[in-house]
C-alpha angles and dihedrals in degrees: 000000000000096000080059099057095042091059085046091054102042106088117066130213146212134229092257091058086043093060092047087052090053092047090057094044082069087073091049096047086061104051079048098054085047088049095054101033101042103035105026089031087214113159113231128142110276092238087069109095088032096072097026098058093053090034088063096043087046092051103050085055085064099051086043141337093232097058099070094081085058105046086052089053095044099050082041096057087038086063086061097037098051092037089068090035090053087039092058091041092051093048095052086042086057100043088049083051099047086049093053094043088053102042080050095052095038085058098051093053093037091245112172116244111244109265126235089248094056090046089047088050097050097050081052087047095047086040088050095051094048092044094049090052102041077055104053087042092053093048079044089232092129090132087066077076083080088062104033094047096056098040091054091047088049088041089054086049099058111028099032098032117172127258094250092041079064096044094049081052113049086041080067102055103027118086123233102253115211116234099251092047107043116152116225097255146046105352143179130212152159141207149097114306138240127223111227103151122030113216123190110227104234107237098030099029090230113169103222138139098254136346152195127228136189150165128201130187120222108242114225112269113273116218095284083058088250127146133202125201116227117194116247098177141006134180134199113194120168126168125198107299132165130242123206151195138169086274091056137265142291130208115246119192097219090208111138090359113160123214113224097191146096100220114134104189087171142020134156131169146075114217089014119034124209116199132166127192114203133204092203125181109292101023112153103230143171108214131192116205162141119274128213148132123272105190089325097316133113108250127170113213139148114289128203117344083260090050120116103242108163138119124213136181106266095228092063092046089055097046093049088050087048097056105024091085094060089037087056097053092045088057099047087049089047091046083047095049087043088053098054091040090050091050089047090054094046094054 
């Protein structure tokens, strides 16, 4: 180290060069300023790197002549060295900010905070997936990828299949029950709906019978300048409504009713997008549910916690049972085709 300081030290300069060092330490004092305003957010007058740098260099010529190298080195290597550091500090200022945004934000809209055991369960999943795949590199067995992907995509299919997946389902088996002959069960019908109870929508204060709402977050561009929108919170409320065809009507108690449709009435925002989706009197609507009797009377609810209870637009619904079967018959001949691809790759 001192070797190192000695070569620093041992050429001497004039004023003139003194002048011209100052000069350069200009340069440094802004990347300073931008350092320490930018990165560690601190508040101090403009003015203030830009008479401190050549102050110090100044300074150091006056001590010795051969100490103004040095002092430029030094404030040029402290750019780099409190740039990382102001890089590290941001990012943990920022981490602190986002936690204390979302804890907020989790509070307003009553969102549970993430248990021991889930977090737990997502580091064993994420240590699953890397150790699967270190293994399969080290055996050098990467191209079984090809099979364990897809039969874990097919075993999530079947055996955890989405609400909407059974929905789409039991739509296709069930028959559409008409109002005045409605079987205690699982049910399905279709027909204009009541209002019983108004709800206001929480961001537009729309009165309507039910509603979706949901806000989504902009992702930074990508390098084609394109932005995509994730969801960060969504809410389903329904009240009591009735639904109705040319037989009668029947109550249905909108409680953990889920919407299976694609429908936006309403959206505002930029960064943060705001969107509500309504059931509003005299909706056509085709409806999945549990029926029971309430004092005598017909009334469609949510079964079990494993029951169907969702309401969708008829048109979609046609359209889906007009095309699945082609769609059906596209996707065995593509798993067939993957199959024999993925046994040509493995071999």
């Amino acid at each position: 180290m001192n070797d190192f300081f000695e070569f620093l030290t041992q050429n001497s300069v004039d004023a003139a060069e003194v002048i011209f060092l100052m000069l350069f330490s200009l340069g440094i004092a802004l990347f300073q300023t931008l350092i320490f305003a930018g990165l560690f957010n601190l508040k101090f007058p403009n003015w203030l790197f830009f008479v401190l740098s050549p102050a110090i260099v100044g300074i150091s010529f006056l001590i010795d002549p051969s100490f103004p190298l040095a002092a430029v080195l030094l404030l040029f290597t402290s750019v780099f060295v409190f740039a990382i550091i102001g890089m590290i500090y941001s990012g943990i200022q920022s981490s602190k900010e986002d936690k204390i945004e979302r804890e907020k934000f989790n509070k307003k809209h009553n969102i549970p905070k993430t248990t021991l055991g889930q977090k737990f369960l997502g580091v064993l999943i994420i240590a699953g997936i890397f150790g699967t795949f270190i293994l399969l590199a080290e055996t050098e067995n990467l191209k079984l990828l090809f099979l364990i992907i897809p039969g874990f995509i097919i075993l999530k299919n079947i055996f955890f299949p989405s609400n909407k997946s059974k929905f789409m389902r039991l739509q296709s088996i069930l028959p559409t029950s008409k109002m005045d002959s409605i079987a205690m069960g699982m049910v399905e019908v279709e027909g204009d709906l009541e209002e019983i109870e108004t709800i206001i929508s929480p961001y537009f204060n729309k009165p309507c019978i039910g509603y979706y709402y949901k806000i989504e977050k902009e992702s930074k561009p990508d390098d084609d300048g394109r932005t995509t929108y994730s969801t960060i919170f969504s809410e389903v409320k329904t009240g009591k409504f009735k639904i109705k065809d040319e037989t009668g009507s029947v109550v249905v108690d909108g409680e953990g009713m889920e919407y299976f449709f694609d429908r936006v009435d309403n959206q505002q925002g930029g960064k943060t997008r705001y969107s509500e989706t309504y059931l509003r009197h005299n909706d056509y609507m085709f409806l999945i549910g549990y029926a029971a009797s309430d004092n005598g009377k017909t009334i469609i609810k949510k079964g079990d916690s494993d029951n169907v209870f969702g309401i969708a637009i008829p048109r979609s619904i046609s359209f889906r049972n007009k095309y699945k079967p082609l769609l059906d018959s596209f996707l065995i001949t593509l798993f067939f085709i993957s199959l024999i691809i993925i046994y040509i790759i493995l071999n």
